[in-house]
matplotlib code that plots the C-alpha trace (Angstrom):
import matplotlib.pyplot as plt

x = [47.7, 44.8, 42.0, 38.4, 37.1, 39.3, 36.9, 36.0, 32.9, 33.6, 32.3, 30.5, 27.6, 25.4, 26.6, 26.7, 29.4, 33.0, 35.2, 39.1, 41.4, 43.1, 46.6, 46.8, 49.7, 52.6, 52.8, 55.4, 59.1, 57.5, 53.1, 51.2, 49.8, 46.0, 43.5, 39.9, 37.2, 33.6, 31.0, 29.0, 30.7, 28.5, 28.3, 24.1, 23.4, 23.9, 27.0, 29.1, 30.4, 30.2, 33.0, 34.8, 35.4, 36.5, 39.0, 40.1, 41.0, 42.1, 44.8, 46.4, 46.5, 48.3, 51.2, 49.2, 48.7, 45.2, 43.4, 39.8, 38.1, 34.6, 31.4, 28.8, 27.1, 30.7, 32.4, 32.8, 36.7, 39.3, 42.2, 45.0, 43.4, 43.6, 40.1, 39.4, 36.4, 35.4, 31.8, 28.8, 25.8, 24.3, 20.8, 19.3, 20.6, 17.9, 15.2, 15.4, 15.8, 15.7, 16.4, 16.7, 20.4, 21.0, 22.5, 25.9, 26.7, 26.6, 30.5, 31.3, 30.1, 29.8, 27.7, 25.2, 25.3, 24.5, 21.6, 20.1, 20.5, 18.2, 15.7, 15.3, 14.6, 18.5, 20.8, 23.5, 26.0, 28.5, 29.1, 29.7, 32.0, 34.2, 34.4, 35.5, 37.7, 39.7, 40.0, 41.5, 43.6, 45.3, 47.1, 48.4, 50.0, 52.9, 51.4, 49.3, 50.4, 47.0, 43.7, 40.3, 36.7, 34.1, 30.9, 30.8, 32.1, 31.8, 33.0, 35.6, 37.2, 38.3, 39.7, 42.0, 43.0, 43.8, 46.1, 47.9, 46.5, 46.5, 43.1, 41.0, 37.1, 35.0, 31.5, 29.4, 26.7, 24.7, 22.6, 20.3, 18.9, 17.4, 16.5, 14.3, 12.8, 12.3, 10.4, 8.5, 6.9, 6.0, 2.4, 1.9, 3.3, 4.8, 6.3, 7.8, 9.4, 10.5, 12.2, 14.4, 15.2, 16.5, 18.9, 19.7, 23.5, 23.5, 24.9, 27.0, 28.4, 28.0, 30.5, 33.1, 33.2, 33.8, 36.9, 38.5, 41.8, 40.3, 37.5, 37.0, 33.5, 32.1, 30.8, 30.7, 27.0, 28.1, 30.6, 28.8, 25.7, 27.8, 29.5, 26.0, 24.2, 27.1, 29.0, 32.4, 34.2, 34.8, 38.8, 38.9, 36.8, 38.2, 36.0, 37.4, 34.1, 33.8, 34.0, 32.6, 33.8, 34.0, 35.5, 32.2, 30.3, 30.1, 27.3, 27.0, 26.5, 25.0, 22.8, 19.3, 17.1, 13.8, 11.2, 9.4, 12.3, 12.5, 15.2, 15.5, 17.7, 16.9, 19.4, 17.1, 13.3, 12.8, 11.7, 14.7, 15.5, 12.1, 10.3, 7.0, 7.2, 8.4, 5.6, 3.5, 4.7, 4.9, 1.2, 0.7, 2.6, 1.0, -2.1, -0.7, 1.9, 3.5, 6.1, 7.9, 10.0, 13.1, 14.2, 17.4, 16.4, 13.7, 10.6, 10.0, 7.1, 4.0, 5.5, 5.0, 6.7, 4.7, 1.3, 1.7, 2.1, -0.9, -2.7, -1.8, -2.3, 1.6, 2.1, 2.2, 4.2, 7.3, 9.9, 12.5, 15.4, 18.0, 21.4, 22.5, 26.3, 28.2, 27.9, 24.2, 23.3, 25.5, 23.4, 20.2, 21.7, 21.9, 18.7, 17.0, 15.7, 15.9, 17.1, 15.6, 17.1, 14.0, 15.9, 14.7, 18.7, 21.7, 25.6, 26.7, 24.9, 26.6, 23.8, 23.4, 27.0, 26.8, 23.7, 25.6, 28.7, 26.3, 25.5, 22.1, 19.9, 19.3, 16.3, 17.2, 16.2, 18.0, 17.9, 21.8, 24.7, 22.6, 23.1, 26.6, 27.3, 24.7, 26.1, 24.4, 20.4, 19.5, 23.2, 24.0, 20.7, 17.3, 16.5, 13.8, 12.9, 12.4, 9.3, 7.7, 5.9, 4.5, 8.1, 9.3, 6.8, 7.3, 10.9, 10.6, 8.3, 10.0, 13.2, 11.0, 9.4, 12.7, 15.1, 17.5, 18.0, 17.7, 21.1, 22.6, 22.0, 23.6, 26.9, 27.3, 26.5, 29.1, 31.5, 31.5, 31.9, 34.7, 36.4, 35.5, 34.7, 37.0, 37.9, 41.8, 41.1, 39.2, 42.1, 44.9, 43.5, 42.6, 46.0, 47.2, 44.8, 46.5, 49.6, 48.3, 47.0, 49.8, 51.9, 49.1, 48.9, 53.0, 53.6, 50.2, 47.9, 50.6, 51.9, 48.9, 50.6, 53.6, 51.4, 48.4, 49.3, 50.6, 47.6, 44.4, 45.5, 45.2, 41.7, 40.6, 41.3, 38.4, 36.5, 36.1, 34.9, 31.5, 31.2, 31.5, 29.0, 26.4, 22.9, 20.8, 16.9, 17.6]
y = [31.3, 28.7, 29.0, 30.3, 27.8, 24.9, 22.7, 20.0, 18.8, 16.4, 13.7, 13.6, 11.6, 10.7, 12.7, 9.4, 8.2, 8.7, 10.5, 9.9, 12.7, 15.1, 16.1, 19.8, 21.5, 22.8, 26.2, 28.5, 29.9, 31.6, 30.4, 29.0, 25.5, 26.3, 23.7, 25.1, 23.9, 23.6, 21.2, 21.8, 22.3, 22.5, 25.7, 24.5, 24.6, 28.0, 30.8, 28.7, 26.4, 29.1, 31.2, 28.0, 27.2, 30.8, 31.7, 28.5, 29.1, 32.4, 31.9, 29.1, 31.5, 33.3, 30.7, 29.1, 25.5, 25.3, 22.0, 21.5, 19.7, 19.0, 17.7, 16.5, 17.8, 17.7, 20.9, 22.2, 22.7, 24.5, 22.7, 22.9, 23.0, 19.5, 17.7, 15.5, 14.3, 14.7, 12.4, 12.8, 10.6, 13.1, 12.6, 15.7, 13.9, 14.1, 12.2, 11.2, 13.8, 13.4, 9.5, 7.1, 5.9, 1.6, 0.5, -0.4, 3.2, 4.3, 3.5, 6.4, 8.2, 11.2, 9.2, 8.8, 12.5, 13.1, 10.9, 11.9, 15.3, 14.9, 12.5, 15.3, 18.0, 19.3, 20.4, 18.6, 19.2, 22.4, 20.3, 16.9, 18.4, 20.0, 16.9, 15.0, 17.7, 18.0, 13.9, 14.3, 17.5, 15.6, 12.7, 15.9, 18.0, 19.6, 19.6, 22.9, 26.3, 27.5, 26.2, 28.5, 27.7, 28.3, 29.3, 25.9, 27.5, 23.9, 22.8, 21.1, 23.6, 24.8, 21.3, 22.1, 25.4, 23.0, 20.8, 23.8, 24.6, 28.6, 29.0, 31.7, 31.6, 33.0, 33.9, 35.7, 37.1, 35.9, 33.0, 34.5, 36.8, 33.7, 32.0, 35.3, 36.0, 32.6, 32.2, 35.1, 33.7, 30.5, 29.8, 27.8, 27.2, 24.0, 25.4, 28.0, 25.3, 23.4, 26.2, 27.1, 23.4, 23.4, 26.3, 25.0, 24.9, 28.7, 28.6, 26.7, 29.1, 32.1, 30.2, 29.3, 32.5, 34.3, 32.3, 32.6, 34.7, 36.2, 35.8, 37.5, 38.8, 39.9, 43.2, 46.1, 45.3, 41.3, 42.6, 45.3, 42.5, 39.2, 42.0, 42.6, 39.6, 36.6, 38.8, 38.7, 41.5, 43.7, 44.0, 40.3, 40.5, 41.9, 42.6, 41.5, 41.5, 38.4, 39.0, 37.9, 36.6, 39.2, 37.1, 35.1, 37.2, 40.1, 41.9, 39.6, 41.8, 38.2, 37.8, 39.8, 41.0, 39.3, 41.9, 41.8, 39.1, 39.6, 37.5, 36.6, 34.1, 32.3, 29.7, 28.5, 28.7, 30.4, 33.7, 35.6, 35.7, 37.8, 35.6, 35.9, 40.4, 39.9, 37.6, 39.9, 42.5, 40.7, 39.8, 43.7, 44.2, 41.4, 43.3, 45.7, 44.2, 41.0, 39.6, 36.7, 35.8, 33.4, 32.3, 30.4, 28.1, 25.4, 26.2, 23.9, 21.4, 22.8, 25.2, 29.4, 30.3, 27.5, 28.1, 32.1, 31.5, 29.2, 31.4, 34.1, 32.5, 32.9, 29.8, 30.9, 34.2, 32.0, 29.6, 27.8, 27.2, 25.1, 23.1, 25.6, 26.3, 29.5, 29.6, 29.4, 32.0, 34.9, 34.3, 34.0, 37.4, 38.6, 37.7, 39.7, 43.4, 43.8, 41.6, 42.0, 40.9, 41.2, 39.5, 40.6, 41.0, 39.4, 39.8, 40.3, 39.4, 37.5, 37.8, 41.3, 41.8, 38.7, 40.8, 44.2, 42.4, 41.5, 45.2, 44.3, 46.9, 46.4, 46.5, 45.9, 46.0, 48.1, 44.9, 43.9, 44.9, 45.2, 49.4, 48.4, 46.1, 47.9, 51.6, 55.3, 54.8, 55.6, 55.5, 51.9, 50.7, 51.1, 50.4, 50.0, 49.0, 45.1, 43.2, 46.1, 44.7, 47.8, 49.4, 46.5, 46.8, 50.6, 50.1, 47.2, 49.1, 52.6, 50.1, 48.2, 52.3, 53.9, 52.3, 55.4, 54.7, 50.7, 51.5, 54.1, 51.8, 48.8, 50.8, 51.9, 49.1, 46.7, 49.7, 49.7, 45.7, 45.9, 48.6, 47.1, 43.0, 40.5, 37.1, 38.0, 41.2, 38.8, 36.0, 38.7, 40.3, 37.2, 35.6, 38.3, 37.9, 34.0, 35.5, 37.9, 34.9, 32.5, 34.9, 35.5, 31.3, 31.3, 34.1, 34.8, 37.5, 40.2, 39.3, 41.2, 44.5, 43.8, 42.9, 45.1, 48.3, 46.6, 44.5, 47.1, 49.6, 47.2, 45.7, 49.2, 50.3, 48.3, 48.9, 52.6, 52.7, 50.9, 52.7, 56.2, 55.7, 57.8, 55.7, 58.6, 57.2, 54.5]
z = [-49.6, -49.5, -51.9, -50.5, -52.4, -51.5, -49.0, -48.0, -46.2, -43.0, -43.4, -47.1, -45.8, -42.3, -39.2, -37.8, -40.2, -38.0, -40.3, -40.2, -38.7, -41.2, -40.0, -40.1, -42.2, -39.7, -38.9, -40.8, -38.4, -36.0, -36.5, -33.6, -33.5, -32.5, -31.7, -32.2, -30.6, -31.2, -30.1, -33.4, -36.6, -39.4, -41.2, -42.1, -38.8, -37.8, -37.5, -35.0, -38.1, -40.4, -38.1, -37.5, -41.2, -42.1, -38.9, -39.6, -42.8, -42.6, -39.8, -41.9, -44.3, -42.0, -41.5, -38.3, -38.3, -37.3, -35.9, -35.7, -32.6, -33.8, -33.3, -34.9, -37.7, -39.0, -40.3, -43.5, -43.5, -46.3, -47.7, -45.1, -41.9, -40.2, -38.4, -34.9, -34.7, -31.2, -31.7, -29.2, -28.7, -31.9, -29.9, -31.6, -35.5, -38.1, -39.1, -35.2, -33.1, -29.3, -30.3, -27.6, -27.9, -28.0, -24.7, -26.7, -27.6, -23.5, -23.3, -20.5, -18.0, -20.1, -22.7, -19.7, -18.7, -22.3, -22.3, -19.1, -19.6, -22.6, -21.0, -18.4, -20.8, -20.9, -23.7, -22.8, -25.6, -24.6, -21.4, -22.5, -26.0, -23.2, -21.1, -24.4, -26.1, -22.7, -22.9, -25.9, -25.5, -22.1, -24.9, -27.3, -24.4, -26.1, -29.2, -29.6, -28.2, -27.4, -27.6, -28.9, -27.5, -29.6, -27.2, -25.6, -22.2, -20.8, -17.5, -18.8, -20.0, -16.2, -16.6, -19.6, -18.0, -15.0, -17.4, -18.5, -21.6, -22.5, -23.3, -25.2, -25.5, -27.9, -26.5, -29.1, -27.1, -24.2, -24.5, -21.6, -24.3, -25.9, -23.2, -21.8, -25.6, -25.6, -22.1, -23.1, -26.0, -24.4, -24.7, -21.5, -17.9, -19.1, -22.3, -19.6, -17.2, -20.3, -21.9, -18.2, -18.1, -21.8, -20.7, -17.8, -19.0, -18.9, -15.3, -15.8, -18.8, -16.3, -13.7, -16.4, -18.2, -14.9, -14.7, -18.0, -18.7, -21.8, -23.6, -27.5, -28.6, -32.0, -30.9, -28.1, -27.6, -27.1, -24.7, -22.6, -22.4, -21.2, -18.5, -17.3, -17.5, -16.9, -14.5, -16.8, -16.2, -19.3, -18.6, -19.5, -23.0, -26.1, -28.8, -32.6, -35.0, -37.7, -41.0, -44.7, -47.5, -50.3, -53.1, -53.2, -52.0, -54.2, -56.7, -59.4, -62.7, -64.7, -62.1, -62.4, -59.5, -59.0, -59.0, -55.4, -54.0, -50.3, -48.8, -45.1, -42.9, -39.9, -38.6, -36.3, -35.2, -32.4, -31.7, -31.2, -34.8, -35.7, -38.1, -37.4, -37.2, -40.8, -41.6, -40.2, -42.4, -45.3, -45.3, -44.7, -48.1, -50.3, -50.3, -51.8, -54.6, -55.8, -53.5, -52.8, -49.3, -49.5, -46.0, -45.6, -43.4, -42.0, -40.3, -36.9, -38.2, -36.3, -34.8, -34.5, -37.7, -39.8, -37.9, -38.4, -42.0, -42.3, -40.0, -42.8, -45.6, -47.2, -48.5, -51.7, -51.5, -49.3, -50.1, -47.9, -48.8, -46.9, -46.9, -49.8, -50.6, -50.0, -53.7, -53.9, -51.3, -52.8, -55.9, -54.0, -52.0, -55.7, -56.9, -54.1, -54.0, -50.5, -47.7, -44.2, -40.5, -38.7, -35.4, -32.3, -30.5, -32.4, -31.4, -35.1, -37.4, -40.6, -42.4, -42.5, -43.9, -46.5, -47.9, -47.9, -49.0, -52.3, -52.7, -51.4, -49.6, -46.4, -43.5, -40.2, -36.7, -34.1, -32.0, -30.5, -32.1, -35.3, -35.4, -34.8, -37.6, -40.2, -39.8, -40.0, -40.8, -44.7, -45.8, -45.2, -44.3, -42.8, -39.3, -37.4, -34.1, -32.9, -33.3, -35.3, -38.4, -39.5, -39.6, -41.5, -43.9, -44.6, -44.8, -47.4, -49.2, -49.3, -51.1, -53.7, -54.7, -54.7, -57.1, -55.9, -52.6, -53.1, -55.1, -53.0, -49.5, -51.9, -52.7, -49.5, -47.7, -49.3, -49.5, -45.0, -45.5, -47.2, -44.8, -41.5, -41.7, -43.6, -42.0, -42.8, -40.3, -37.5, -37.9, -37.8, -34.6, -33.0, -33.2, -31.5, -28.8, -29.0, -28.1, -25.0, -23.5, -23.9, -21.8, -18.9, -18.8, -18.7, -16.5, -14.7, -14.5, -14.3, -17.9, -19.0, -18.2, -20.7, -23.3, -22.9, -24.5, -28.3, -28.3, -27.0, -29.2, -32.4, -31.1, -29.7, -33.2, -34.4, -31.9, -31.8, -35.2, -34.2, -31.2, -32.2, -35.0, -35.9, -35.8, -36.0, -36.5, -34.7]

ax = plt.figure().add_subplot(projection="3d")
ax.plot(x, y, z, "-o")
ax.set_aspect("equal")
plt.show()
């Protein structure tokens, strides 16, 4: 069994810097060689890396050897599971985003789409990683059993179907949501047409998921909302939810709670992920008691979330936090009274269950798959609906005055993590879902009939528990 804690960090510097391969260990009698895919690896940067590193390491675990086709940021990667770099222009690399490439790096016609897909106001990168990773894939043919898409659903990925590569996507929820939440707080015409340029790539998502064999998804919500807003049909998607790490993290008993600590995480700024409600509501409770909010994260310089809390005057009562270890945010998680997903509509939410897996209470909205993932209102957490600030700042407040429920919400909360979402239960179900579609790309469409009855009941399994749940108050 590999070590949770055995990883590595790919490469240890620049994203720029090319790291070398890592050869993957080999598979155990009877283990699939899987090459896993995604076009931006770093767990930092949002839950795409941070699912990456954990299946990863979980089906080796498992006896699978497991390669990972990457991107930059580089991934975060345990001891065992092997690495290809699969390097992009990194246009949107930090301190230079949107950088203007030198002409000696433009050494392909991809290299140019990638460009010219920025300078037009594109995000060019799940198209171009697919373009490169099927480049690659077409010199190993023979040397993986089935390859995994994370979310890049690129067009090149009809290409790897094409070179016979069983193939298995995971699309964790729409990325119209975003793009409408997002168009909908634009503050001007322009902003508008520049937000429906930057998602232009979503069509092109729509007209490769609708072509896919199978395609895995974290959540009933996720799968009922890419069915009705990418056209997918729902017989092709299986849902096998993602999981948490409960060896790290956990209550710690060393660790004491901060009175009036708030925690929060927001991989990225933009409205979906409900920032500014909870600002709102924090400046509602600061008038009344002493508070502090901790977002994981990094506000957008000028933009919504740092103007709303000048315009607030928070500065004081909030600190950001980013780039922290796995390590660091269980024991920020622990530090905490009460954690808070303000988002707007998630698919999961990782989040959520890393701050019930630390026997932290809970406040949620009912936005997504949230009620899904967070369980039966005022047993394993509070909901309340999206975008509500005075809601979030009632439910805040009702845990910081009732040390009772704070506690009873904390025990129960980590108690339904540690039932429903591990990574060993997400790997386990999703090599299965490996095997499915390695006999629908060997025998067609018809194989599904021989395997469908072993597999739906295992995955149906799982998923019947989320959907028959009670959310009363929700």
């Amino acid at each position: 069994m590999i070590s949770p804690h055995q990883h590595r960090t790919v490469p240890p510097a620049q994203s720029h810097f090319l790291p070398s391969p890592v050869v993957a260990h080999p598979p155990v009698p009877g283990g699939l060689r899987i090459a896993l895919m995604v076009y931006r690896g770093n767990p930092h940067c949002g839950g795409q890396g941070v699912y990456v590193r954990h299946l990863s390491r979980e089906l080796a675990a498992l006896g699978h050897s497991v390669e990972v086709l990457s991107g930059q940021p580089w991934p975060v990667l345990d001891d065992g599971v092997g690495f290809t770099p699969v390097p992009s222009l990194d246009l949107y690399r930090e301190p230079d985003p949107f950088r203007t490439p030198k002409f000696s790096e433009l050494k392909s016609f991809v290299d140019l789409l990638e460009v010219s897909t920025m300078w037009t106001a594109g995000f060019p990168e799940p198209r171009t990683f697919s373009l490169r990773a099927r480049k690659v894939l077409k010199k190993r043919i023979g040397q993986y059993d089935v390859v995994h898409d994370n979310q890049s659903l690129g067009s090149g990925l009809l290409g790897i179907m094409a070179d016979g590569w069983p193939l298995l996507t995971t699309f964790h929820h729409p990325i119209t949501v975003d793009r409408e939440l997002a168009i909908g707080h634009a503050e001007s015409k322009w902003e508008q047409l520049s937000t429906r340029r930057w998602y232009g790539f979503l069509r092109m998502q729509a007209r490769v998921a609708r072509r896919l064999p199978r395609i895995v998804t974290v959540s009933e919500s996720s799968r009922s909302d890419i069915s009705s807003s990418m056209g997918v049909s729902p017989e092709r998607m299986r849902v096998v939810p993602v999981g948490v790490d409960h060896q790290l993290f956990r209550p710690m008993r060393d660790v004491k709670r901060v009175p009036g600590r708030i925690m929060a995480t927001s991989s990225s700024d933009v409205p979906m992920k409900g920032i500014v409600p909870l600002l709102e509501a924090i400046a509602k409770i600061k008038t009344e008691r002493d508070i502090e909010l901790v977002i994981i994260g990094k506000p957008r310089e000028g933009g919504l979330v740092a103007r709303t809390i000048e315009r607030l005057a928070l500065s004081r009562v909030i600190r950001y936090v980013s780039g922290v270890s796995d390590e660091t945010l269980a024991g920020l998680y622990s530090e905490a009274e009460v954690a808070v997903v303000p988002s707007l509509y998630e698919g999961f939410s990782l989040p959520a269950i890393e701050a019930m897996a630390c026997g932290v209470p809970l406040v949620a909205t009912t936005g997504g798959a949230l009620p899904e993932v967070v369980g039966r209102h005022e047993e394993t957490g509070l909901l309340v609906r999206p975008n509500s600030p005075g809601e979030l700042a009632s439910a805040i407040t009702r845990i910081l005055d009732d040390p009772i429920l704070a506690r009873k919400l904390g025990q129960s909360g980590r108690k339904r993590v540690f039932e429903k979402f591990t990574w060993q239960k997400t790997a386990q179900l999703t090599a299965e879902q490996y095997r499915e579609v390695i006999e629908i790309t060997r025998h067609g469409p018809n194989a599904r009939t021989a395997m469908h009855t072993p597999v739906r009941r295992t995955v149906n399994a799982t998923v019947s528990s989320h959907t028959n749940m009670d959310i009363s108050g929700c």
